[in-house]
Residue, then its C-alpha position, 0 to 999 in steps of 0.5 A: x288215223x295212220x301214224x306214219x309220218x309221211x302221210x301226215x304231212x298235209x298243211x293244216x289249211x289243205x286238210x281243211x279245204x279237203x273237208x270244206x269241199x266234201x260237206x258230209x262227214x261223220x260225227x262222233x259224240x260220247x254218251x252214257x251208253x256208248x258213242x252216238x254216230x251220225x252221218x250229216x251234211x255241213x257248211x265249213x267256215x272260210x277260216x276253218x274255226x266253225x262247221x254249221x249243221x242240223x241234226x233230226x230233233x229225235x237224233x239221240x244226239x240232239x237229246x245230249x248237252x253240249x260238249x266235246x265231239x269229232x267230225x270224220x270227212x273221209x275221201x276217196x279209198x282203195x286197196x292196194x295189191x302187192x302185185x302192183x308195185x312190182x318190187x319184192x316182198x311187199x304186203x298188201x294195204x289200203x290207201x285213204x284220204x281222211x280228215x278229222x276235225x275236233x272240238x265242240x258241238x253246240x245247239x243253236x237257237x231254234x230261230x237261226x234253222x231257216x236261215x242254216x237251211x237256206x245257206x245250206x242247200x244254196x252252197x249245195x245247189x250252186x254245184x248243180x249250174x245251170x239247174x235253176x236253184x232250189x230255195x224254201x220259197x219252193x215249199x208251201x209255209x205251213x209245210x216248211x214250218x212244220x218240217x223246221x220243228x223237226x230239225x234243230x241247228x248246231x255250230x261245231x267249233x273245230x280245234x283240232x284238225x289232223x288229216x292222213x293222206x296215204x297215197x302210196x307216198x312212201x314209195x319209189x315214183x316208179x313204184x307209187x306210179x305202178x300202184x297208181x295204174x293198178x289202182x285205175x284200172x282195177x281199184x276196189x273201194x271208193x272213187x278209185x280213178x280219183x284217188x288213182x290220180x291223186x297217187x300219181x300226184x304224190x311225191x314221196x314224202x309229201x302227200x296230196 
């Protein structure tokens, strides 16, 4: 996370309602032999207390006992070019967007999968309007049975959130305004026209 304050500036509940929106981050868990890191779709509650997810019962981080882990929602990102702002001695950086929840990771009865995995992919689904919904109705019982032994269910407890928001808000609107067209027009990284139009929303001092 950038520890320039100005890109810290985020209100809790909109770093939240970022990753809420995003569904899929990184989760980050110590072990005896190093950090385990796993990539995972997950439900956010409204209040932002508890994330819902599952994880492939060989994941190595299903075999570990509950206890403390982080989850990295990340967003658009991109390089900026010196060029662009148009201004003197100016360096090149990347510009972000990322949330990073922490807390703890708890294993849930292996009853609750069914219904994590139907309010999962109904949240997903609802964005597909107005393709008709996929449910587990779908798929045969003995198949859906056999593939529920396979994953197993988790609550992440969040108590800490911190975001970083580096949109080029540390600079002159004319200049943050230039940056933001480089970016549009020749973004390298992820979701540049996103973030492009996210910059040109940043004033200075503030972010998103």
């Amino acid at each position: 996370m950038h520890p320039n304050p100005a890109f810290r500036q985020e209100p809790c509940a909109g770093n939240l309602a970022f990753a809420r929106d995003r569904g899929f981050g990184t989760l980050c868990v110590n072990a005896p032999d190093g950090p385990l890191i796993s990539h995972i779709p997950f439900l956010l509650d409204t209040a932002g207390g508890a994330a819902q997810l599952h994880l492939v019962r060989s994941n190595p981080i299903a075999r570990l006992p509950d206890g403390p882990a982080a989850l990295a929602v990340t967003g658009p990102d991109g390089y900026v070019s010196p060029d662009w702002y148009e201004v003197a001695d100016q360096v090149p950086t990347w510009n972000y967007i990322a949330v990073h929840l922490r807390g703890r990771l708890e294993r849930r009865p292996q009853a609750e999968m069914h219904a994590l995995l139907d309010a999962q992919s109904a949240h997903f689904e609802a964005m597909l309007d107005p393709k008709p919904r996929w449910t587990t109705a779908k798929m045969g019982a003995e198949v859906l049975e056999r593939m529920m032994r396979q994953i197993v269910p988790y609550t992440f407890h969040v108590t800490d959130v911190q975001g970083t928001w580096k949109l080029s808000q540390n600079k002159p609107d004319d200049v943050r305004l230039r940056a933001a067209d480089g970016m549009d027009a020749y973004g390298i990284g992820s979701e540049t026209r996103l973030l492009a139009a996210m910059m040109r929303g940043a004033t200075e001092g503030e972010n998103g």
